[in-house]
Structure formats: structure tokens, C-alpha cells
C-alpha positions in Angstrom: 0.0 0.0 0.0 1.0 3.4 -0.8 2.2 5.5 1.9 1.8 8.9 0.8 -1.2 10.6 -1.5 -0.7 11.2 -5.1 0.0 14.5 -7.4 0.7 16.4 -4.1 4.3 17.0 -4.2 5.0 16.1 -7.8 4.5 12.0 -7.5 3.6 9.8 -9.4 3.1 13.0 -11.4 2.9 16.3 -11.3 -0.1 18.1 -12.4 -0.1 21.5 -13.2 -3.1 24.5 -12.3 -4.5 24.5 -15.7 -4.7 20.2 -15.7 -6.1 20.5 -12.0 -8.7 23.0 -13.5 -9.9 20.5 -16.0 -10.1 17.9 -13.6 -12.0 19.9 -12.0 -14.5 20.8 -14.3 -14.8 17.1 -15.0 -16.0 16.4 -11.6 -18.5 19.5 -11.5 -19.9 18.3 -15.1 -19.7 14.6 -13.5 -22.3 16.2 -10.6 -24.6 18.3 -13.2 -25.4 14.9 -15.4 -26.3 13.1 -11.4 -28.7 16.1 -10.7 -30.0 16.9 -14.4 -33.9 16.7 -14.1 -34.1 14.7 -17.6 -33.1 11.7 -16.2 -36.5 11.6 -14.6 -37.9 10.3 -17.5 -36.3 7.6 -18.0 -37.0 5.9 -14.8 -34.5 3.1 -13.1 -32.3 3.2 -16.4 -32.1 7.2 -15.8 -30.6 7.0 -12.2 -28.1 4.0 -12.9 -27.0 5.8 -16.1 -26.7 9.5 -14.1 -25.0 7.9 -11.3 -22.8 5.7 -13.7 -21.7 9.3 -15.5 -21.3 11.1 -12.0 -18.3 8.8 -11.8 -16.9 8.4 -15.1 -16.8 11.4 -16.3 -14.3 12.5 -13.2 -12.2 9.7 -13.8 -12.1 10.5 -17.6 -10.7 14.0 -16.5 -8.4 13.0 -14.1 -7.3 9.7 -16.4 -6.5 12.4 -19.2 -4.2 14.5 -17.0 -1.9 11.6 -15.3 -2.5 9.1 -17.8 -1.0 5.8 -16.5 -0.8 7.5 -13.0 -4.6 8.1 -12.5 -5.3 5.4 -10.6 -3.0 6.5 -7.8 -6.2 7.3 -6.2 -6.7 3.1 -6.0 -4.9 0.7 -3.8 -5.8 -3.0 -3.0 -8.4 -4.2 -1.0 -7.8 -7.3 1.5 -8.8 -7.8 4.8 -7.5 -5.2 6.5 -8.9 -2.4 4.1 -12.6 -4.0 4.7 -11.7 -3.8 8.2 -11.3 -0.2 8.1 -14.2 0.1 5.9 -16.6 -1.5 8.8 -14.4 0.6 11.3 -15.1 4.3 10.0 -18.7 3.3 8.9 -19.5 2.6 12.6 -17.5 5.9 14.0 -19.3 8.1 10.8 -22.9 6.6 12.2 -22.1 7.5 16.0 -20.4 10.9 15.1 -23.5 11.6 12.5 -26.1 10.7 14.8 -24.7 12.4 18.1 -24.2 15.6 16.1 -27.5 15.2 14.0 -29.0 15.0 17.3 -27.8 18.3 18.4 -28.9 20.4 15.4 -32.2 18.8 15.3 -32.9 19.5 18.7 -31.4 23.3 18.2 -32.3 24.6 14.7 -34.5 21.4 12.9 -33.1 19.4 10.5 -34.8 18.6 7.1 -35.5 14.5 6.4 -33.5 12.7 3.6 -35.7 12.4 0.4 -34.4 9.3 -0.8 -35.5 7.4 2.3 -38.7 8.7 2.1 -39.1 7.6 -1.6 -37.4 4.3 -0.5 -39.8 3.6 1.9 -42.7 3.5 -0.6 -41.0 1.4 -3.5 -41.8 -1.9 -4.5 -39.2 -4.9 -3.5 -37.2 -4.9 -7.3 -37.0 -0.7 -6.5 -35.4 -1.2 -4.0 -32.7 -3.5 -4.8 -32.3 -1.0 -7.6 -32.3 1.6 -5.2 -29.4 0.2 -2.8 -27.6 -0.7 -6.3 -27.5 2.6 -7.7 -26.5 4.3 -4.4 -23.7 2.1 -4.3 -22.4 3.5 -7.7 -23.8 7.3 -6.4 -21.7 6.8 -3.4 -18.2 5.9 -5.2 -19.2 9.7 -7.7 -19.5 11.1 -4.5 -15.6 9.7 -3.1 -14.6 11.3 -6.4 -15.9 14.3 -5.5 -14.5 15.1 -2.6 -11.0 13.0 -2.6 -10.1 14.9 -5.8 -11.0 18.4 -4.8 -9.1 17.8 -1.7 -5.8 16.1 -3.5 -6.4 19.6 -5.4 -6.4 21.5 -2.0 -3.3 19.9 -0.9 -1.3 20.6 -3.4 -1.7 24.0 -3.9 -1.1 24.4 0.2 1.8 22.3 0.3 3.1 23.0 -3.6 1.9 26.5 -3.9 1.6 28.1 -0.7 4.4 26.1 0.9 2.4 25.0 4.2 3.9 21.8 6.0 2.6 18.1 5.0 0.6 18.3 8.1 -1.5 21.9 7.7 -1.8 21.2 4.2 -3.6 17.7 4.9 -6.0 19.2 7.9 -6.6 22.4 5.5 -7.5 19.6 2.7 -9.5 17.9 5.0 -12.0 20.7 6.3 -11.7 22.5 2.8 -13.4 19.3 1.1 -15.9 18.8 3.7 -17.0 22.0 3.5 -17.5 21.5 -0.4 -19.3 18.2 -0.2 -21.7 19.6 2.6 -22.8 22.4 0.3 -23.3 19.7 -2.6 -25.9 18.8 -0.1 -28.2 21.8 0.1 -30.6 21.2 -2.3 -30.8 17.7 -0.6 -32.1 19.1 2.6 -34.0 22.0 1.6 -30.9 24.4 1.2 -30.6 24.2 5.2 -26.9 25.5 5.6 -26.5 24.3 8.8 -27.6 20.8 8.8 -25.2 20.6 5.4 -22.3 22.2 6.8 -22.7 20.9 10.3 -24.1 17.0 10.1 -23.1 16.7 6.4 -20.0 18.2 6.9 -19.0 16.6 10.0 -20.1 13.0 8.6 -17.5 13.8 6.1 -14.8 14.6 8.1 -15.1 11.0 9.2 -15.3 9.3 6.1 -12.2 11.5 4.6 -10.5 10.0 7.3 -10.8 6.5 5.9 -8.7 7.7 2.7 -6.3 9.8 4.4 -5.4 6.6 6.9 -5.3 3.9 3.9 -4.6 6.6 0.7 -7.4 4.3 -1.4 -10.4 5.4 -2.5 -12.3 2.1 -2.2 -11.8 2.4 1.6 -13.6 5.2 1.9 -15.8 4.5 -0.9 -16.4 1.2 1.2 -17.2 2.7 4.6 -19.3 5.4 2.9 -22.1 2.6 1.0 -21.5 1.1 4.5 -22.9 4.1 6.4 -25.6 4.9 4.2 -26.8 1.5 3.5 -26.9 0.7 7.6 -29.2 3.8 7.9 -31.5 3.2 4.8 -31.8 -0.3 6.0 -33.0 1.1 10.0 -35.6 3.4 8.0 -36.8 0.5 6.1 -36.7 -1.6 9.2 -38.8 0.9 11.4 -41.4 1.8 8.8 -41.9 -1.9 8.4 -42.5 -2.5 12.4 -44.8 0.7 12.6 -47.3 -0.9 9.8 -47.5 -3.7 11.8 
């Protein structure tokens, strides 16, 4: 397993402002074809195929700026990878749900869409469901692992902060992003985003920047979510009983 993160400091390659731009712009074109309304339309083929383009088209941009170095971003998977994937699952769902806690008691929190709408669908929709979120969740990695690879370089390359403040400044600068990705999810409420969102991604960004592979925290993230979709199915079916 690799020991350090990629592109930061020039290895396995360095890539350049413009090139980090594009890659960039892949992953905000990547999120418009997840959220475009047409998809609608099209029913269960529209989401897998909108969720299936959330993460391609990041990868394409990153694959055509560190061609042969691209996947950097991937290490194996054994045992001890799936270990941490259970590990950071189980802290992001105590963290999540201590801190939801607070904000909902405080300021309100708005309820997740998608397990509302899961809770109505027929048996096949929902193994669609938990199949497409799976390939959702992995767009989403991409979304945030490569904007804060982005981060650190230009505070360790560019602005010549340590190793350490440049990974912490990555760290919170990425959450930040992915928890404002989330306001039109929940009713544009800043602070739940920033706050629960935020501080659910924290955790999660934790499990790449201990093991430096995506599919860890890709893993621990389809953990997290499927756990708590599961409960929601789980209660709704005790309470029509």
C-alpha cells in the first residue's frame, strides 16, 4: 500500500493549475449529469445511467491528465482495508447521529428524500435503489477526494504549508464542499449541510487519508448509508404492523 497521497508533491506526477482546473471541471460536469432533471424520464435506467456518468466522467478527467498515473487514487483491497471500511462506517454513524442529534434538537433538521421515496417502493425498486446508491456513493468519493488532492497541493506545492497543515486544511476545505453539494438535498438548510453533512464527512475523509485508497472510503461510505437506509426500512416496516 501506498504511503503517501498522489499528485501532491510532484508524485507519481505532477499536475499542473490548468490540468487540475480540468479535472475539475470534470468532476462539476460529472455532478450536473447526477442532478439533471431529464433523467427523470427515464426511470431506473435514468438514475443507474446518471449515477454511472457522476463517476466516469471525473475519472475520464483525471485519467486524461496523469495518464497511467490516474489510478494512484486506488490501492488494494484485502482484509484489513474492509476492516477499516466497517471501522469508519460505525464511527461516521455514532459521530453523524450524536451531532444530527444536536442540530435537530437546536435549529431542525430537514428528512433525507431518498428514504422517504425508499420507503414506498416496490421490493425490485429497492434493490435498484441500494444498487445505484452504491455507484452514487463511489461519484461522490470522487468528489471530494479529488477536490481535496487539489487543495493539498496548492497548500503544500503552492503556498508552501507543511505536509501536516496542508492535509487538515484539505481535509475541512473538502468537507466544507461536499456539505454544500448537499443543500438542495435538505432544503438548502446550511446548517444541517455544513454541520451534520459536513461533520459525517470529516469522518469518512478519514478512511482515505489513513489507507490513501479510495475504495476504503468509498467502502465505509455505502456502508454508512446502507446501515441507515436499511433502520428506515426496518422501522417503517415495524410501525405498519
Amino acid at each position: 500500500m501506498n504511503n503517501d497521497f498522489p499528485f501532491y508533491n510532484g508524485a507519481p506526477v505532477r499536475i499542473t493549475g490548468p490540468q487540475w482546473s480540468f479535472v475539475m471541471l470534470a468532476a462539476a460536469l460529472g455532478f450536473l449529469a447526477l442532478v439533471w432533471p431529464g433523467w427523470a424520464g427515464l426511470g431506473m435506467a435514468g438514475g443507474f445511467l446518471s449515477a454511472v456518468l457522476f463517476c466516469a466522467i471525473p475519472l475520464l478527467g483525471l485519467a486524461r491528465v496523469a495518464p497511467r498515473h490516474w489510478t494512484a487514487i486506488f490501492q488494494r483491497v484485502g482484509l484489513r482495508e474492509i476492516g477499516w471500511m466497517i471501522s469508519f462506517a460505525i464511527l461516521n454513524i455514532v459521530v453523524s447521529s450524536a451531532v444530527g442529534f444536536v442540530v435537530i434538537r437546536t435549529v431542525g433538521a430537514a428528512p433525507n428524500a431518498a428514504a422517504a421515496a425508499l420507503n414506498s417502493q416496490s421490493g425490485p425498486e429497492r434493490v435498484a435503489f441500494f444498487l445505484k446508491t452504491a455507484v452514487q456513493l463511489f461519484g461522490e468519493e470522487l468528489v471530494t477526494i479529488l477536490p481535496l488532492l487539489l487543495v493539498l497541493w496548492l497548500l503544500f506545492d503552492r503556498l508552501g504549508l507543511s505536509r501536516r497543515a496542508a492535509v487538515i486544511g484539505a481535509w475541512v476545505a473538502s468537507a466544507v464542499l461536499f456539505g454544500l453539494l448537499h443543500l438542495p438535498t435538505y432544503q438548502w438548510n446550511l446548517v444541517q449541510c455544513l454541520v451534520v453533512i459536513g461533520s459525517a464527512r470529516l469522518v469518512l475523509s478519514l478512511a482515505y487519508l489513513k489507507t490513501k485508497n479510495i475504495w476504503v472510503s468509498t467502502g465505509a461510505h455505502i456502508l454508512n448509508d446502507w446501515i441507515l437506509f436499511s433502520v428506515s426500512l426496518l422501522g417503517t416496516f415495524l410501525l405498519r404492523r
